[in-house]
NUVEXLO-338070 format. One record per atom (N, C-alpha, C): residue in three letters; atom name; x, y, z. Coordinates in nm, 3 decimals. Layout:
+------+------+---------+---------+---------+
: code : site :       X :       Y :       Z :
+------+------+---------+---------+---------+
:  ALA :   CA :       X :       Y :       Z :
...
+------+------+---------+---------+---------+
END
This chain:
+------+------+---------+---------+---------+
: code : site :       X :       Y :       Z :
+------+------+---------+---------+---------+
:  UNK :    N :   5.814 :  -9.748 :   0.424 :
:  UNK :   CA :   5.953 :  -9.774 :   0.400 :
:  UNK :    C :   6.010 :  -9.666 :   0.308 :
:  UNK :    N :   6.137 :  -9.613 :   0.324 :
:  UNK :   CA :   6.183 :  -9.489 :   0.284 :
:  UNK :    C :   6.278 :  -9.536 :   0.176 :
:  UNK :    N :   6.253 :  -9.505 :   0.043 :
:  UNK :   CA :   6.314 :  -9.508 :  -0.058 :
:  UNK :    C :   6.525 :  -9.474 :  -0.046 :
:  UNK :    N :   6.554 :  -9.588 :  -0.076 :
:  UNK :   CA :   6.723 :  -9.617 :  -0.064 :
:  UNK :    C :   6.745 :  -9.499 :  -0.145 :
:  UNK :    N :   6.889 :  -9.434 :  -0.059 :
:  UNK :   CA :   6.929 :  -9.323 :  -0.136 :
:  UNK :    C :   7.042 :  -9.358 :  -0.234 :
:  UNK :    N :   7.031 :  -9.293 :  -0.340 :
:  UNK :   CA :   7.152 :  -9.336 :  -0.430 :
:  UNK :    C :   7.264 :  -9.267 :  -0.424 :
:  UNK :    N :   7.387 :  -9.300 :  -0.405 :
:  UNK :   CA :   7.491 :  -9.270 :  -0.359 :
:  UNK :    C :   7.600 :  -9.316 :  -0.486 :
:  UNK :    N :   7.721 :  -9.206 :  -0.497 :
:  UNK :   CA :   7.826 :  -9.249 :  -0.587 :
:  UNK :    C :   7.873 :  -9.368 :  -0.557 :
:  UNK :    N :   7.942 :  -9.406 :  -0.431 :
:  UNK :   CA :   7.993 :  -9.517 :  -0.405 :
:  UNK :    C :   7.937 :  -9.624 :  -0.394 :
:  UNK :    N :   7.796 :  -9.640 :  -0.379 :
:  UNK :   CA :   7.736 :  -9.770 :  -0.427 :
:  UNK :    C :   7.734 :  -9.766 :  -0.577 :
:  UNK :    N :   7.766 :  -9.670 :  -0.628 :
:  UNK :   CA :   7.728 :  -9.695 :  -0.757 :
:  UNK :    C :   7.801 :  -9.776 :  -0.884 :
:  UNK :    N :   7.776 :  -9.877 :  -0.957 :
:  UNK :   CA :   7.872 :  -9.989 :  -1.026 :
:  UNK :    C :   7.881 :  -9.932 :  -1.130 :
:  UNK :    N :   7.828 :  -9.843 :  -1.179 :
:  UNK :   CA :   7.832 :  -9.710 :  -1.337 :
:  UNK :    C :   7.959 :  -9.692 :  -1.379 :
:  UNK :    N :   8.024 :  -9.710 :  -1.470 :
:  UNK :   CA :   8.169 :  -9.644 :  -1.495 :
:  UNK :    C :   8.193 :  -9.531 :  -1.439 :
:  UNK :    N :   8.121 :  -9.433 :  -1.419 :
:  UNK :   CA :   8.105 :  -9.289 :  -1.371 :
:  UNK :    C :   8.145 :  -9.279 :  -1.237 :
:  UNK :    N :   8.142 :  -9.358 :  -1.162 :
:  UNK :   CA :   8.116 :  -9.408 :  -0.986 :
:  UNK :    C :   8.285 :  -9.354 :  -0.949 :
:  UNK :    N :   8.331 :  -9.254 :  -0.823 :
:  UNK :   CA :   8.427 :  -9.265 :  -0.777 :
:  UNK :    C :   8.410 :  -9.083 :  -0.800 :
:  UNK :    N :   8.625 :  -9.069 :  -0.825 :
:  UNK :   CA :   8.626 :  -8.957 :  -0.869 :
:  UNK :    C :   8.624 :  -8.919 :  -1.037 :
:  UNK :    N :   8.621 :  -8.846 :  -1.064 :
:  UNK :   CA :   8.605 :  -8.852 :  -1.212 :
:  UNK :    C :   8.756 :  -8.769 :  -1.234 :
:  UNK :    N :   8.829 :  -8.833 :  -1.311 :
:  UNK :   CA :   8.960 :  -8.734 :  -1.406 :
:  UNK :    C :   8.907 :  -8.695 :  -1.485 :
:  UNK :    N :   8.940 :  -8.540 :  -1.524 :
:  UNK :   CA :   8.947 :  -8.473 :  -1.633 :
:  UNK :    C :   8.936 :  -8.527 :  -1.790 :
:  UNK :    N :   8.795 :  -8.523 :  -1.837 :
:  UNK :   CA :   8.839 :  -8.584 :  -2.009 :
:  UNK :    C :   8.979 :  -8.551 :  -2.076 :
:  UNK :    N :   8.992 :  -8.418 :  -2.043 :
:  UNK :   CA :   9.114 :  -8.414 :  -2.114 :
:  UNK :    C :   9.270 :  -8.455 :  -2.104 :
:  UNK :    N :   9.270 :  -8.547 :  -2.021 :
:  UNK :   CA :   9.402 :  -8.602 :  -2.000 :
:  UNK :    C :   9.417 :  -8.731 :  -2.101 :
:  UNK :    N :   9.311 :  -8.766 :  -2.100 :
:  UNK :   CA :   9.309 :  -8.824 :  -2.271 :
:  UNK :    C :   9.360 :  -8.813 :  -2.378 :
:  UNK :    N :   9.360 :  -8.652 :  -2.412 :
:  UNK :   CA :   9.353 :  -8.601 :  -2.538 :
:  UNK :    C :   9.499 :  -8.583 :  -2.561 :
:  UNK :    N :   9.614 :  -8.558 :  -2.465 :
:  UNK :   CA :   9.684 :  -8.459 :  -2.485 :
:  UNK :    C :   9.730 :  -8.380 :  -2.414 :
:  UNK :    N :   9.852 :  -8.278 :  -2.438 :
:  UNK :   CA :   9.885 :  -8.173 :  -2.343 :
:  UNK :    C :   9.791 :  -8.090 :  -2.440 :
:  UNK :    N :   9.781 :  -8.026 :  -2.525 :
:  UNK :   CA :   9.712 :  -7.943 :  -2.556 :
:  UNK :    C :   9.561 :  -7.897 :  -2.529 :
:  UNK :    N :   9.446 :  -8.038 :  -2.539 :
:  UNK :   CA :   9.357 :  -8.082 :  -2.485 :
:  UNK :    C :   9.370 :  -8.017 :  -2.310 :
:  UNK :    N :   9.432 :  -8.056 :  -2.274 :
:  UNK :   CA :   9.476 :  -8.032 :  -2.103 :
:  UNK :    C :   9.524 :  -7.874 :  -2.106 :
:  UNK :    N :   9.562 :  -7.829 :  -2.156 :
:  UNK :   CA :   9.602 :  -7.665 :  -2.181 :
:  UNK :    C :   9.460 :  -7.591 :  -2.166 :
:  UNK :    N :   9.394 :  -7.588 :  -2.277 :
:  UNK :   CA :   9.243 :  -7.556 :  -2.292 :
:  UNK :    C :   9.185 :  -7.580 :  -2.181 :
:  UNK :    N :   9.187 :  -7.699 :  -2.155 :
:  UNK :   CA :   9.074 :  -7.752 :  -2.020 :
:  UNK :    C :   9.090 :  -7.649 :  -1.894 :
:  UNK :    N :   9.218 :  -7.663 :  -1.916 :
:  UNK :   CA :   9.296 :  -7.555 :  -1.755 :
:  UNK :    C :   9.210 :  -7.425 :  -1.789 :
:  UNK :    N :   9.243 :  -7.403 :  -1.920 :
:  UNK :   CA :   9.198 :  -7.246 :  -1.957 :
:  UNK :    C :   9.060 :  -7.184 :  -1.914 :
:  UNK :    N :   8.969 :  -7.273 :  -1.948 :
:  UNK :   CA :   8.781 :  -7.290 :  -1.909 :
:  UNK :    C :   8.764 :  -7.315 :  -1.812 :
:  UNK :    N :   8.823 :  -7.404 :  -1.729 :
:  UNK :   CA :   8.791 :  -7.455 :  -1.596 :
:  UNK :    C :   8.730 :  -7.359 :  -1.509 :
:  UNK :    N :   8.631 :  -7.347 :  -1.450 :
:  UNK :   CA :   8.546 :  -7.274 :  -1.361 :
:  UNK :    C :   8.567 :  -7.323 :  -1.217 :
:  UNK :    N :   8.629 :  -7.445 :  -1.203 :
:  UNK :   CA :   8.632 :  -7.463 :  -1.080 :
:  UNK :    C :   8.684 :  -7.326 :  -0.956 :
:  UNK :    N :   8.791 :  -7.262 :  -1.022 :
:  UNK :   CA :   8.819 :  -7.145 :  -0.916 :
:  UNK :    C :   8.700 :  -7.051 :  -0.849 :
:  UNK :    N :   8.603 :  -7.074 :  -0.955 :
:  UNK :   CA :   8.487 :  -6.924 :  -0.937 :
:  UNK :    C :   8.421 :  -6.975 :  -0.749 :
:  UNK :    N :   8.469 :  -7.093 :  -0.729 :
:  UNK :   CA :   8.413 :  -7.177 :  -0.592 :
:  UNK :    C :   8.524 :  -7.136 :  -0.482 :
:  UNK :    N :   8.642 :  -7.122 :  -0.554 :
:  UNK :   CA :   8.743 :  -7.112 :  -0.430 :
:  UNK :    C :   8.744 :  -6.979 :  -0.356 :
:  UNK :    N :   8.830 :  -6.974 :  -0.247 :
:  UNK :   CA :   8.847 :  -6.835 :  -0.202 :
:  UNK :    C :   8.717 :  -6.756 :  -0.114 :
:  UNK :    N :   8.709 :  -6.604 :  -0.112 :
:  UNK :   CA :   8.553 :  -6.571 :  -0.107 :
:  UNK :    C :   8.578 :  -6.437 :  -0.243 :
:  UNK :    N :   8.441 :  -6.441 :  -0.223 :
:  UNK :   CA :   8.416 :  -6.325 :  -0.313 :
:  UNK :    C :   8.479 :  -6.190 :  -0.296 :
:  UNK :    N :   8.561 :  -6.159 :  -0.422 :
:  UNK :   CA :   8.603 :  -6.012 :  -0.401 :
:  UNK :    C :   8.446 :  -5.925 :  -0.385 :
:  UNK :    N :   8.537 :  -5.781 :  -0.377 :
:  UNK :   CA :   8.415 :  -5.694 :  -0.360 :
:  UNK :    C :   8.348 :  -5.663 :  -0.538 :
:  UNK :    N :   8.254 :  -5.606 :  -0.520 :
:  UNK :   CA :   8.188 :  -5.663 :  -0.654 :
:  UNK :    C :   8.238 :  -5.536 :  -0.782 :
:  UNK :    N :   8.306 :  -5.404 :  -0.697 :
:  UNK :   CA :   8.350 :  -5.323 :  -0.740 :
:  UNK :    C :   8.474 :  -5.345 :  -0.867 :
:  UNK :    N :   8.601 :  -5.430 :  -0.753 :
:  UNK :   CA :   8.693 :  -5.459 :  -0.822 :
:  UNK :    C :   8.691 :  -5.622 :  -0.920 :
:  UNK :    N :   8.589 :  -5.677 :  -0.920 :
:  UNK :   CA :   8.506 :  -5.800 :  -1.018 :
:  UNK :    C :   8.493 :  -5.640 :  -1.146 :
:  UNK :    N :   8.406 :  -5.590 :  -1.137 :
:  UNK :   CA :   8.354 :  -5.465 :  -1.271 :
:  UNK :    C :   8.455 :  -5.401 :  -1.311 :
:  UNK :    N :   8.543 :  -5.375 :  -1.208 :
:  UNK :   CA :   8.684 :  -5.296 :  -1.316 :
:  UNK :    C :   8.797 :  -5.392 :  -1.377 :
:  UNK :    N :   8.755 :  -5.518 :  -1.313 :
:  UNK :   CA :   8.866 :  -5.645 :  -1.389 :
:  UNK :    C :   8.760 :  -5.685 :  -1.496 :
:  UNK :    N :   8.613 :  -5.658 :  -1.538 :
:  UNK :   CA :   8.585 :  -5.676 :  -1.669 :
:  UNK :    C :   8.608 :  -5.566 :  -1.746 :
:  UNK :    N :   8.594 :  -5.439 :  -1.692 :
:  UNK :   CA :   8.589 :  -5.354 :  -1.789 :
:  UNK :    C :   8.741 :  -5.335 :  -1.859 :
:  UNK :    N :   8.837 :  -5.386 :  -1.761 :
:  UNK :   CA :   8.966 :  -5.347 :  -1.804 :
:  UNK :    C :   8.994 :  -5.539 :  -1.964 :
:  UNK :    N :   8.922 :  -5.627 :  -1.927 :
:  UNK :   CA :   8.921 :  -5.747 :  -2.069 :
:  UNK :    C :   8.837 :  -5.678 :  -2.147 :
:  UNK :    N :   8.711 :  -5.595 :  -2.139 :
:  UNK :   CA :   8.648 :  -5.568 :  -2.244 :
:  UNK :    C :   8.709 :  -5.441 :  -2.313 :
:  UNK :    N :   8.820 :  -5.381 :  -2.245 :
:  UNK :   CA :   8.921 :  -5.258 :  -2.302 :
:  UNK :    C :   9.024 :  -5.379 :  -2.419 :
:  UNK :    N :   9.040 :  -5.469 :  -2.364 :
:  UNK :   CA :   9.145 :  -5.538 :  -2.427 :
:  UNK :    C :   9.088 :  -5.617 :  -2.570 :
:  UNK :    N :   8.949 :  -5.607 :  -2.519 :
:  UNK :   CA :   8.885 :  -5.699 :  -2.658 :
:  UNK :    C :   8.854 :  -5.601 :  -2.777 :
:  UNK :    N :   8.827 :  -5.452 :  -2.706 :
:  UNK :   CA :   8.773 :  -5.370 :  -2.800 :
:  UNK :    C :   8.952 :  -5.380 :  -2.862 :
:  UNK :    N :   9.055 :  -5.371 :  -2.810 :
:  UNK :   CA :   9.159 :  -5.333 :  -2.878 :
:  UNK :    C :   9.198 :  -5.442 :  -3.002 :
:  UNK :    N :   9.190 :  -5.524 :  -2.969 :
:  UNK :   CA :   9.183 :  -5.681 :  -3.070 :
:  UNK :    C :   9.087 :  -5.647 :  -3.191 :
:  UNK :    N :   8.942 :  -5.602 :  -3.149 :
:  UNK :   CA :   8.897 :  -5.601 :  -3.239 :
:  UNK :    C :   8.922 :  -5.500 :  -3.346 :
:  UNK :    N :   9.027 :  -5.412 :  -3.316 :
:  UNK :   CA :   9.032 :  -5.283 :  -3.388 :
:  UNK :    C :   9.138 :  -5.326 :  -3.455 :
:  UNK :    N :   9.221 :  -5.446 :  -3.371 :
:  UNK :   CA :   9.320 :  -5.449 :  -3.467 :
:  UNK :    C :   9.290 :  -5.543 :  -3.599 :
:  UNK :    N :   9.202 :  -5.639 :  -3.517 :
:  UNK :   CA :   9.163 :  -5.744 :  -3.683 :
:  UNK :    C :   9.082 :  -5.650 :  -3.780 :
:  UNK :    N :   9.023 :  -5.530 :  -3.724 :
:  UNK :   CA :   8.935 :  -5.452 :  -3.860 :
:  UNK :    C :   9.095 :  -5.400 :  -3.937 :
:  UNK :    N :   9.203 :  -5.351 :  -3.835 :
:  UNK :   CA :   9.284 :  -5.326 :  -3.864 :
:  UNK :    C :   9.370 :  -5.388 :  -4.021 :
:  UNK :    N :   9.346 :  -5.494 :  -4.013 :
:  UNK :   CA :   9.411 :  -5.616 :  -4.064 :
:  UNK :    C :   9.268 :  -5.653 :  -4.208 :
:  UNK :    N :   9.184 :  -5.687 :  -4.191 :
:  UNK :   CA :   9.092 :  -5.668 :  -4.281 :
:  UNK :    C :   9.111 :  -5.554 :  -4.344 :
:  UNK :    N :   9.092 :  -5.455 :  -4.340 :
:  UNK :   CA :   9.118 :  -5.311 :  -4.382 :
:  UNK :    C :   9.216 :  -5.272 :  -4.453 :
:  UNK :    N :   9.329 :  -5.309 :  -4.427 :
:  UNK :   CA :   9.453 :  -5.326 :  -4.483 :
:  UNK :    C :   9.445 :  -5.400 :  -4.628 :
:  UNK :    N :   9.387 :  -5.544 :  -4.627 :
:  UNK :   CA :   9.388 :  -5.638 :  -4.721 :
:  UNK :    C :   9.334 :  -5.608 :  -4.809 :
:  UNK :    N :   9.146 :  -5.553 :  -4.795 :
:  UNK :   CA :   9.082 :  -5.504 :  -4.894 :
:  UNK :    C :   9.117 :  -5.327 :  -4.930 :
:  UNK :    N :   9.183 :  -5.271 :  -4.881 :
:  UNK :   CA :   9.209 :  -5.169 :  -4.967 :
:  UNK :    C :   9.326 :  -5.077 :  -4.995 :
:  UNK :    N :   9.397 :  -5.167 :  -5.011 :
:  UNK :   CA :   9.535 :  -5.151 :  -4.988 :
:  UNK :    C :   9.593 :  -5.203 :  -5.148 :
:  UNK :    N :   9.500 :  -5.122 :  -5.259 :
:  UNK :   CA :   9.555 :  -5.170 :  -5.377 :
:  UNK :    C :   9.714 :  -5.138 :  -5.431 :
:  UNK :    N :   9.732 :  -4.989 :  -5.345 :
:  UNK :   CA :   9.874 :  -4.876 :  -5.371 :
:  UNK :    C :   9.975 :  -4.954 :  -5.351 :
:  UNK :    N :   9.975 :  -4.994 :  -5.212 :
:  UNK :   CA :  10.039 :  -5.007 :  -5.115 :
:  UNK :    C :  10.155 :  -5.171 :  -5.107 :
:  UNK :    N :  10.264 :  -5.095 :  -5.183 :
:  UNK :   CA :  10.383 :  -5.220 :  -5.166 :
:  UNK :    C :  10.349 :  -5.355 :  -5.252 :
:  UNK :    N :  10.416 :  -5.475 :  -5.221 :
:  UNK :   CA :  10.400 :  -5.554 :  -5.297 :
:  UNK :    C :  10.272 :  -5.647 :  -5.192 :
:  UNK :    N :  10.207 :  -5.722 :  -5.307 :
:  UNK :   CA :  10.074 :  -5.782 :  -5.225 :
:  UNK :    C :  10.131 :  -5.876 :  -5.175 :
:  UNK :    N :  10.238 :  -5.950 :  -5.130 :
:  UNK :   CA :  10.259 :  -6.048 :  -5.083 :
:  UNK :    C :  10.261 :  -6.024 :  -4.936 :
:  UNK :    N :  10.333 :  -5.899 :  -4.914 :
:  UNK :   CA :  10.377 :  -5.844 :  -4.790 :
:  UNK :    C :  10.248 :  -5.755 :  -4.734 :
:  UNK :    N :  10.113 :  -5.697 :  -4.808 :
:  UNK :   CA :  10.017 :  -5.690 :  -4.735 :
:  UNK :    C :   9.913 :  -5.810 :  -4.695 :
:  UNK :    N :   9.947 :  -5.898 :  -4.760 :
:  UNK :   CA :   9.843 :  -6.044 :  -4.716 :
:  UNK :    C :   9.951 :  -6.057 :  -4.594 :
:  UNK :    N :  10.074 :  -6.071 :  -4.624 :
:  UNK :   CA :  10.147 :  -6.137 :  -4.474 :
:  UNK :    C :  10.120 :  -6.053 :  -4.377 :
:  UNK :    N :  10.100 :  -5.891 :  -4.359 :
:  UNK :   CA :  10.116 :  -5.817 :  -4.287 :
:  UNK :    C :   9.947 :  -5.804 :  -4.208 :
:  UNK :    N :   9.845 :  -5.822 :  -4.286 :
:  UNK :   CA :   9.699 :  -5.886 :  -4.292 :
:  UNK :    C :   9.674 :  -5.980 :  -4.204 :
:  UNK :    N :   9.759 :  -6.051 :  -4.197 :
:  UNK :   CA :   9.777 :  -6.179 :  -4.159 :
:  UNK :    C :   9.796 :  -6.166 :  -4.029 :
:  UNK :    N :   9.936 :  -6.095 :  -4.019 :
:  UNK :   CA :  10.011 :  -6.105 :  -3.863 :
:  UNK :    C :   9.881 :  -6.018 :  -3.801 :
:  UNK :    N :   9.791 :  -5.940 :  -3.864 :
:  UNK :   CA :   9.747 :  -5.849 :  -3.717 :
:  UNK :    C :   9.637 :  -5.886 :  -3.701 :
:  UNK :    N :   9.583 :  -6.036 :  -3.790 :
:  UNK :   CA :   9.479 :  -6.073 :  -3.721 :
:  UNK :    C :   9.537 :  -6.186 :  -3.660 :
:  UNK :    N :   9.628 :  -6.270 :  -3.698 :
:  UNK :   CA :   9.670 :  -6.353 :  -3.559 :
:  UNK :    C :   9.737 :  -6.267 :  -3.408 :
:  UNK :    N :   9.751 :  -6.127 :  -3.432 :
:  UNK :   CA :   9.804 :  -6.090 :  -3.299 :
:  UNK :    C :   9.669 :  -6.007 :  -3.243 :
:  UNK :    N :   9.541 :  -6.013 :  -3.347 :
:  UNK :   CA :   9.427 :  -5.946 :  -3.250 :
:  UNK :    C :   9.335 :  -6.068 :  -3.187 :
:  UNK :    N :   9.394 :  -6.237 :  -3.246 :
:  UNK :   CA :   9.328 :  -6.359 :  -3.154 :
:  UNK :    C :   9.419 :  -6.382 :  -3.030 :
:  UNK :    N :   9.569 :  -6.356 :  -3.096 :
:  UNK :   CA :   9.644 :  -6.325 :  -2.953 :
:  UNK :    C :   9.592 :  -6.279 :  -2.796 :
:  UNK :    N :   9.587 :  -6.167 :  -2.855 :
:  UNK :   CA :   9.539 :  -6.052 :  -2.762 :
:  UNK :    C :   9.428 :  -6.106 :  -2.704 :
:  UNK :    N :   9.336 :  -6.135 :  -2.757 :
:  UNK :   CA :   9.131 :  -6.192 :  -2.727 :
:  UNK :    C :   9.218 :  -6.306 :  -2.592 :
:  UNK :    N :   9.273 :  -6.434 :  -2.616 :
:  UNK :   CA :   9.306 :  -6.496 :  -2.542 :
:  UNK :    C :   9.382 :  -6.448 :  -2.428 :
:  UNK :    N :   9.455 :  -6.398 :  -2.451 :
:  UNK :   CA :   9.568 :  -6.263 :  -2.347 :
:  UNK :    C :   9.474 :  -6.220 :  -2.262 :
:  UNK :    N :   9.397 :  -6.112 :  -2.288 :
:  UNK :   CA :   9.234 :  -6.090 :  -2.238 :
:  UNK :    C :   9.167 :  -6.182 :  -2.120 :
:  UNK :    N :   9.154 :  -6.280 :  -2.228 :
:  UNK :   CA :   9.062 :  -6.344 :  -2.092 :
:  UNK :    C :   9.182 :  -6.447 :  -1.967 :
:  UNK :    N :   9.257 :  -6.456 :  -1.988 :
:  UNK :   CA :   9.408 :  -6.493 :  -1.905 :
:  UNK :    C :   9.395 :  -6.461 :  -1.829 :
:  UNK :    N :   9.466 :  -6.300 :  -1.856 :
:  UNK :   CA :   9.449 :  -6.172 :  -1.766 :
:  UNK :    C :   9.318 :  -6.163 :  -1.616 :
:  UNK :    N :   9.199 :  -6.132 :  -1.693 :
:  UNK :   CA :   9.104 :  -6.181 :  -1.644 :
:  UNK :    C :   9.120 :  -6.289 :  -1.573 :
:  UNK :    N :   9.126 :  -6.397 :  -1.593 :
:  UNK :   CA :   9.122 :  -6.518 :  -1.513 :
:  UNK :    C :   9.180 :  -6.474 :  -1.382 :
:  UNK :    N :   9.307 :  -6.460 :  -1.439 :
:  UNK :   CA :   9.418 :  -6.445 :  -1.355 :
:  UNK :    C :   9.394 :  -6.336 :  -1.214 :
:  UNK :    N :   9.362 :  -6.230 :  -1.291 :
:  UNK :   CA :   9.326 :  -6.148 :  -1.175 :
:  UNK :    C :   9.207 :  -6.151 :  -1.075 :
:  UNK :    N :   9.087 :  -6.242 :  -1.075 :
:  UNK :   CA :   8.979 :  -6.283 :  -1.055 :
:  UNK :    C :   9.008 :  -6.414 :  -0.972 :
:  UNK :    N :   9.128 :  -6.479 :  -0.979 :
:  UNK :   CA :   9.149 :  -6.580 :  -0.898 :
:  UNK :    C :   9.242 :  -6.495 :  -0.792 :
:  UNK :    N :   9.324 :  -6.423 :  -0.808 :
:  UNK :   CA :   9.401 :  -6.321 :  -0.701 :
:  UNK :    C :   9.312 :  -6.250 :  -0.683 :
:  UNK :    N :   9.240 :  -6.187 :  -0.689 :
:  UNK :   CA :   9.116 :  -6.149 :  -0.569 :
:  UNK :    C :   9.100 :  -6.178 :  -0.464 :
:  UNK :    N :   8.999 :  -6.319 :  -0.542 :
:  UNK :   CA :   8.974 :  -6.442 :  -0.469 :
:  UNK :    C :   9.037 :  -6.485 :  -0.354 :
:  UNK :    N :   9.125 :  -6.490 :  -0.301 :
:  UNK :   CA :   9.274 :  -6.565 :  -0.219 :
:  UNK :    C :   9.337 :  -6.436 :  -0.187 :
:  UNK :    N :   9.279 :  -6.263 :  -0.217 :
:  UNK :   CA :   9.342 :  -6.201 :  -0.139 :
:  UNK :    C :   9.497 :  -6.149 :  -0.147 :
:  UNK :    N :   9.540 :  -6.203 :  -0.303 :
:  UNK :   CA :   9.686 :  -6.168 :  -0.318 :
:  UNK :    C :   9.705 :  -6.043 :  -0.427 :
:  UNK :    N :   9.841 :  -6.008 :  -0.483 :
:  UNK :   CA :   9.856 :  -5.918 :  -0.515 :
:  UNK :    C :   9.782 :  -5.929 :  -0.663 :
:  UNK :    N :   9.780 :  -5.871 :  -0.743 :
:  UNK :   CA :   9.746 :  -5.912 :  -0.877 :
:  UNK :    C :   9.841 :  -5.957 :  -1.001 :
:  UNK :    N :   9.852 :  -6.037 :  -1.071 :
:  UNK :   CA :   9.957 :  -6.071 :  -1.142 :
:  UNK :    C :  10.026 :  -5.997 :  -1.253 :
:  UNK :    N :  10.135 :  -5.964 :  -1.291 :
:  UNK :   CA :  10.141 :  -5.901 :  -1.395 :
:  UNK :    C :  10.129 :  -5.942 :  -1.495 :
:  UNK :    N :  10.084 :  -5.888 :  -1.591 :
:  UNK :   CA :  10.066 :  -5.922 :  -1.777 :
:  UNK :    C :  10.221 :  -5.865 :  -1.872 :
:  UNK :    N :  10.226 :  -5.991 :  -1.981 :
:  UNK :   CA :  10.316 :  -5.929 :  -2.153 :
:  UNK :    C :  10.218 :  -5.875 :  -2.212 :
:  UNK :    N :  10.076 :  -5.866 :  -2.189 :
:  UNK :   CA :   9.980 :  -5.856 :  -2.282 :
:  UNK :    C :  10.055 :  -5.683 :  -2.327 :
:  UNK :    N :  10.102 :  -5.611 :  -2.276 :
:  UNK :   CA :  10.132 :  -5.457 :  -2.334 :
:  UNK :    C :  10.237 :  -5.491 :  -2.381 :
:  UNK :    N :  10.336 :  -5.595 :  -2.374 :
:  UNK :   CA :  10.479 :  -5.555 :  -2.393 :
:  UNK :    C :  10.451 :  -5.648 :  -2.614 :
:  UNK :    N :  10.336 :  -5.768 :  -2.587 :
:  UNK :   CA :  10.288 :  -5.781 :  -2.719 :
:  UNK :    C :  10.238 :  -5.749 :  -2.805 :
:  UNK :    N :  10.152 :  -5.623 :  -2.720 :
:  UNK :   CA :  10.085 :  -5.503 :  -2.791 :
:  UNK :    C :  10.159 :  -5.411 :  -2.898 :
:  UNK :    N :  10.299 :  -5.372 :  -2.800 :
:  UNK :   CA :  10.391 :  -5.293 :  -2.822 :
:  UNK :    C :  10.451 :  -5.369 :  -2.944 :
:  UNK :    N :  10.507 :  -5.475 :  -2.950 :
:  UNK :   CA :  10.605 :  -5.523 :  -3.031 :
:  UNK :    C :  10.553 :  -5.532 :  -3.168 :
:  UNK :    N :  10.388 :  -5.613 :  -3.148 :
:  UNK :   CA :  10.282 :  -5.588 :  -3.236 :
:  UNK :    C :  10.316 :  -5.504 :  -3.354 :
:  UNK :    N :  10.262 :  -5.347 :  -3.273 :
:  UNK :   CA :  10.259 :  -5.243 :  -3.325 :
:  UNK :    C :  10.379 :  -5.225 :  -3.355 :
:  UNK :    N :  10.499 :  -5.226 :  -3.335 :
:  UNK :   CA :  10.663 :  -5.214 :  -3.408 :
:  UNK :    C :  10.656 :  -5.260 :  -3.512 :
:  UNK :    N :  10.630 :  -5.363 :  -3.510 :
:  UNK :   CA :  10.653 :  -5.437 :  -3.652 :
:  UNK :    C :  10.560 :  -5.432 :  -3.744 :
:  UNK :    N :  10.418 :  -5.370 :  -3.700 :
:  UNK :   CA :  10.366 :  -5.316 :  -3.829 :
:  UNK :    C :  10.403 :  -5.152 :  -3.921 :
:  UNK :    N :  10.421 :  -5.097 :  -3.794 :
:  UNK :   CA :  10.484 :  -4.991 :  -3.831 :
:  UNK :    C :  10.600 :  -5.017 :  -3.938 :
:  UNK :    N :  10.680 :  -5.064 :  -3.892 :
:  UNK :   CA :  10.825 :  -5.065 :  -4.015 :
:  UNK :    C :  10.758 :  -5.112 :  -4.086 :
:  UNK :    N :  10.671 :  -5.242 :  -4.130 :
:  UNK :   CA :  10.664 :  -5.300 :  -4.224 :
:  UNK :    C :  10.553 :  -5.214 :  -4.343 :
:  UNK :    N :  10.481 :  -5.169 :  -4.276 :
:  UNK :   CA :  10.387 :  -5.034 :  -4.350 :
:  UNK :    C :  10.512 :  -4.906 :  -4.429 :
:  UNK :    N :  10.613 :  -4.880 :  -4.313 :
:  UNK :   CA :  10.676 :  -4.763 :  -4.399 :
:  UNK :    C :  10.806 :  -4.828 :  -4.510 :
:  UNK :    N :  10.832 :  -4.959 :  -4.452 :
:  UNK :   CA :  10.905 :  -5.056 :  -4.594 :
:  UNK :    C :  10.794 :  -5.034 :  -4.727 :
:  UNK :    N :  10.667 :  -5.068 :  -4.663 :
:  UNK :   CA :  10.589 :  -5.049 :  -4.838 :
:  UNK :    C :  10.563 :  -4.934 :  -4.882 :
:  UNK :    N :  10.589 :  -4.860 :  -4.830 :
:  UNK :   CA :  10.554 :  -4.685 :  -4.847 :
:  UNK :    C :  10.664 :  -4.674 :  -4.929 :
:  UNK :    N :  10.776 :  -4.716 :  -4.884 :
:  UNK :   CA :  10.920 :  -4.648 :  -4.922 :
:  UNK :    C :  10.942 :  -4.748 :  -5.063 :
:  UNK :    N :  10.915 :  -4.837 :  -5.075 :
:  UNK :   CA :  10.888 :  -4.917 :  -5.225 :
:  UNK :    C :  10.800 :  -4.924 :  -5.311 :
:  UNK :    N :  10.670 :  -4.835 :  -5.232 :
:  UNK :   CA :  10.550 :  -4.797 :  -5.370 :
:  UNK :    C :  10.584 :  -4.715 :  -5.440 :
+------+------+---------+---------+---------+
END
């Protein structure tokens, strides 16, 4: 006699059926994130060619090295920046370019996502703000560096 197979739908487990997302629980925010990780796409579609997969990492790991240069950026600034303007405005300025080099890290892998699912499905590739935040970024540290120049 052949051992009964176990099956979801016989099954009386809370678990039994389809399963919703934990995170609809939590929140829109919770549900934001979830979207963000979700791997389910890596199943959809077929596989791009493996060429343009390596130049859509190398072009997030261009974007991460840039993040990271900017938070040394931003560290760098804080600890040695004794000259330089009033300290209130280099902690704030410290500040902004390491929240715009976690910016960026997330921007990064978006991007990525994004273009890795248009592959996938064969469509065009999406465009990114990630340069136009880069840009603005960098504006506003600029003035705010030659404001403390011009008041040291």
């Amino acid at each position: 006699m052949r051992p009964k197979k176990h099956s979801a739908a016989s099954d009386s487990s809370p678990r039994a059926g389809p399963r919703r997302p934990v995170a609809r629980q939590y929140g829109k925010e919770t549900l934001v994130m979830a979207r963000l990780f979700d791997s389910r796409w890596r199943g959809e579609g077929k596989d791009p060619d493996y060429r343009y997969t390596l130049a859509n990492e190398r072009t997030f790991l261009a974007w991460i090295r840039t993040a990271m240069a900017v938070l040394g950026s931003g560290v760098v600034l804080e600890q040695f920046s004794s000259h330089l303007g009033p300290r209130a405005w280099v902690l704030a300025l410290a500040c902004f370019l390491t929240g715009l080099a976690a910016v960026m890290s997330i921007g990064a892998y978006w991007q990525w996502r994004r273009n890795e699912i248009a592959m996938r499905h064969e469509r065009a590739l999406p465009s990114t703000r990630s340069v136009l935040v880069l840009a603005a970024g960098f504006l506003i540290t600029a003035g705010v560096i030659t404001l403390m120049l011009a008041t040291a």
